[in-house]
MARTIMAR-44702 format. One record per residue (C-alpha): residue in three letters; x, y, z; residue number from 1. Coordinates in Angstrom, 1 decimal. Layout:
MARTIMAR-44702
+-----+--------+--------+--------+-----+
: res :     px :     py :     pz :   n :
+-----+--------+--------+--------+-----+
: ALA :      X :      Y :      Z : NUM :
...
+-----+--------+--------+--------+-----+
END
This chain:
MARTIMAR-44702
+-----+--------+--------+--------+-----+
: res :     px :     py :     pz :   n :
+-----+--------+--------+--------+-----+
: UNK :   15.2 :   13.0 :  -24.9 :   1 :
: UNK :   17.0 :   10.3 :  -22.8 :   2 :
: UNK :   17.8 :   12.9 :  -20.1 :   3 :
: UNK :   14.0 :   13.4 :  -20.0 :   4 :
: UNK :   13.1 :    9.5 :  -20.1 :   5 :
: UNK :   15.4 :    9.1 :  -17.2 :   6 :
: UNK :   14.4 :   12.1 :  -14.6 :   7 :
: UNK :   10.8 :   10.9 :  -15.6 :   8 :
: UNK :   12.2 :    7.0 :  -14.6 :   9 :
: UNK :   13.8 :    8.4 :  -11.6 :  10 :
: UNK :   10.2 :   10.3 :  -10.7 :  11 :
: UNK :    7.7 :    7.6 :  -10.8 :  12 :
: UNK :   10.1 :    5.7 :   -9.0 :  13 :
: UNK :   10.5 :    7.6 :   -6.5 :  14 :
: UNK :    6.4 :    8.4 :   -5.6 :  15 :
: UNK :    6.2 :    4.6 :   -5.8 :  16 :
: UNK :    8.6 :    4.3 :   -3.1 :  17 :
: UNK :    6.9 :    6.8 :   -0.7 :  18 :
: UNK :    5.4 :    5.7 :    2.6 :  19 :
: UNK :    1.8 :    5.5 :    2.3 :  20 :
: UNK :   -0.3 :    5.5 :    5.5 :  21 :
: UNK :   -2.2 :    2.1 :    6.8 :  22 :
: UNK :   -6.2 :    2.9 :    6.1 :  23 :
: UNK :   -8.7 :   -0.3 :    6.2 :  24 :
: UNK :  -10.7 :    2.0 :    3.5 :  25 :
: UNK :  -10.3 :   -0.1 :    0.6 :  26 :
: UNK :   -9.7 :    2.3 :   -1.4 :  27 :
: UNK :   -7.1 :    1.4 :   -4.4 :  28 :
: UNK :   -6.9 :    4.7 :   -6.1 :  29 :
: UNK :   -2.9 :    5.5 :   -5.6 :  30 :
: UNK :   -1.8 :    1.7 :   -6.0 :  31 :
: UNK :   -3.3 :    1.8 :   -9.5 :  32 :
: UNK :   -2.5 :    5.0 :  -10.8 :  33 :
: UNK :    1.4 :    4.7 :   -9.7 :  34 :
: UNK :    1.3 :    1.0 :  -11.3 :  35 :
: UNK :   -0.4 :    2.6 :  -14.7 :  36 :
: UNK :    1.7 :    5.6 :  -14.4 :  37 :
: UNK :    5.2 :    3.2 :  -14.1 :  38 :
: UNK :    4.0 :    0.4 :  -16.5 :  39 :
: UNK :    3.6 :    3.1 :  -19.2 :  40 :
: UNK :    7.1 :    4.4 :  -18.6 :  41 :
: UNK :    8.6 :    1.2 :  -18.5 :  42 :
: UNK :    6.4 :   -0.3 :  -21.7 :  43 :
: UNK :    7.0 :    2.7 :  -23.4 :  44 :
: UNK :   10.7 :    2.7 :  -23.0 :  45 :
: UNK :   11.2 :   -0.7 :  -23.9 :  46 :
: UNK :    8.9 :   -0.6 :  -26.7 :  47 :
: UNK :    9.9 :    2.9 :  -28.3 :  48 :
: UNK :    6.4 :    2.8 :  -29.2 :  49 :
: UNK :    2.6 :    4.2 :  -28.0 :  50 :
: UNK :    1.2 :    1.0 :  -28.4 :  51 :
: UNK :    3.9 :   -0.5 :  -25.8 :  52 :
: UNK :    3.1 :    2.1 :  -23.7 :  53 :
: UNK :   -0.5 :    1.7 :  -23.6 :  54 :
: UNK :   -0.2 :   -1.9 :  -22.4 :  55 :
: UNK :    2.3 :   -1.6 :  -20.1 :  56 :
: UNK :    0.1 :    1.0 :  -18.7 :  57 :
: UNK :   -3.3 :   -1.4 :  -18.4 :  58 :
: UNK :   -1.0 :   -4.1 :  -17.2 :  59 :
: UNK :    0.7 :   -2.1 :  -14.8 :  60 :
: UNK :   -2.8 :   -0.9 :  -13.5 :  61 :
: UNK :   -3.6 :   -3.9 :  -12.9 :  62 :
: UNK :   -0.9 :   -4.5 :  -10.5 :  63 :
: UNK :   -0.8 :   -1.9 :   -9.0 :  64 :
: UNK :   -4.6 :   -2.9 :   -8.1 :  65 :
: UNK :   -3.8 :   -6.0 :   -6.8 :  66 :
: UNK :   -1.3 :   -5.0 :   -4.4 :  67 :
: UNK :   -3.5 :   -2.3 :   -3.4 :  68 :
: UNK :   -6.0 :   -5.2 :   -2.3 :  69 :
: UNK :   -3.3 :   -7.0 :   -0.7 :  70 :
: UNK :   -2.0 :   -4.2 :    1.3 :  71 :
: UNK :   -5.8 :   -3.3 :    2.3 :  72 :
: UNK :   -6.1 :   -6.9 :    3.6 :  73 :
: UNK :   -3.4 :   -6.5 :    5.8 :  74 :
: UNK :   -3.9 :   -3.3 :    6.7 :  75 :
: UNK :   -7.4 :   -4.3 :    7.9 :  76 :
: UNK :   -6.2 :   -7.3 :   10.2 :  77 :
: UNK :   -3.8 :   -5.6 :   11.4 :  78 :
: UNK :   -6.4 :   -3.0 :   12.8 :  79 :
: UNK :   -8.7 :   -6.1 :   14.2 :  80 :
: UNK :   -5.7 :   -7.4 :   16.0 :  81 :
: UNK :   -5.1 :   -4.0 :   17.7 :  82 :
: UNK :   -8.7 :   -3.7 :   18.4 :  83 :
: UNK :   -9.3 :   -6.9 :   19.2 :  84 :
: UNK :   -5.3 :   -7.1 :   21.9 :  85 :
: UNK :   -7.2 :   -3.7 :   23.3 :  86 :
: UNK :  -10.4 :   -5.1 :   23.8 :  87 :
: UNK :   -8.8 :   -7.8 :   25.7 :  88 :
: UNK :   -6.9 :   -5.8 :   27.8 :  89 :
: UNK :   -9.4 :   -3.4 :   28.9 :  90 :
: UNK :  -10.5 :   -5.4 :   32.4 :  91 :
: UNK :   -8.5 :   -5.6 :   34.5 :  92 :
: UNK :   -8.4 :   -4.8 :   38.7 :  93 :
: UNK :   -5.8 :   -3.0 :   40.8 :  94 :
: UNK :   -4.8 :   -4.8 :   44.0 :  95 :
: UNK :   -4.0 :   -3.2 :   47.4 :  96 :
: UNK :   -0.2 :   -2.7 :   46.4 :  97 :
: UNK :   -1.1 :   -1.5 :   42.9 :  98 :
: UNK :   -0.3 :   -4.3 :   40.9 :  99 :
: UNK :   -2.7 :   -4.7 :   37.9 : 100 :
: UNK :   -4.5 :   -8.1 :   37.3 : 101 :
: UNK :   -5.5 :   -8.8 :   34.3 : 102 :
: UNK :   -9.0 :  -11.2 :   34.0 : 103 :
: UNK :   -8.9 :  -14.1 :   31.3 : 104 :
: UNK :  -11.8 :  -14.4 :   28.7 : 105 :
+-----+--------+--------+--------+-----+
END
């Protein structure tokens, strides 16, 4: 049983490690369930019990949702930024020896 507790310890730790792409789609989904999915482990570990397990679970869901809104937030001004250092850059003229000149706004 403790061989299984820890390979299950060493899995959810490791899918909550993985690199997740940067989407402005507020969408929480995998946040939540890998923070439900890990608080369960953890609360049910520590608790030897189902009952520890369930609220390790709801608390870890509800971490996990949180940093799922905070990574959307930055994840969505990062894109404005981009868009917006683009958008900035887009005029611009080419002189007679092919230097570009950028015009202020």
């Amino acid at each position: 049983m403790k061989r299984f507790a820890l390979l299950a310890a060493a899995v959810a730790l490791g899918a909550g490690t993985l690199s997740a792409s940067a989407a402005c789609n507020r969408d929480t989904s995998t946040e939540t369930a890998l923070g439900a999915g890990s608080g369960a482990l953890v609360g049910g570990l520590a608790s030897h019990s189902i009952v520890g397990a369930v609220v390790g679970g709801v608390g870890g869901g509800l971490i996990g949702n949180a940093i799922g809104h905070s990574n959307n937030r930055d994840d969505c001004r990062r894109a404005a930024a981009r868009r917006h250092y683009r958008h900035e850059r887009d005029a611009y003229y080419v002189d007679r020896d092919g230097h570009r000149h950028y015009y202020s706004r």
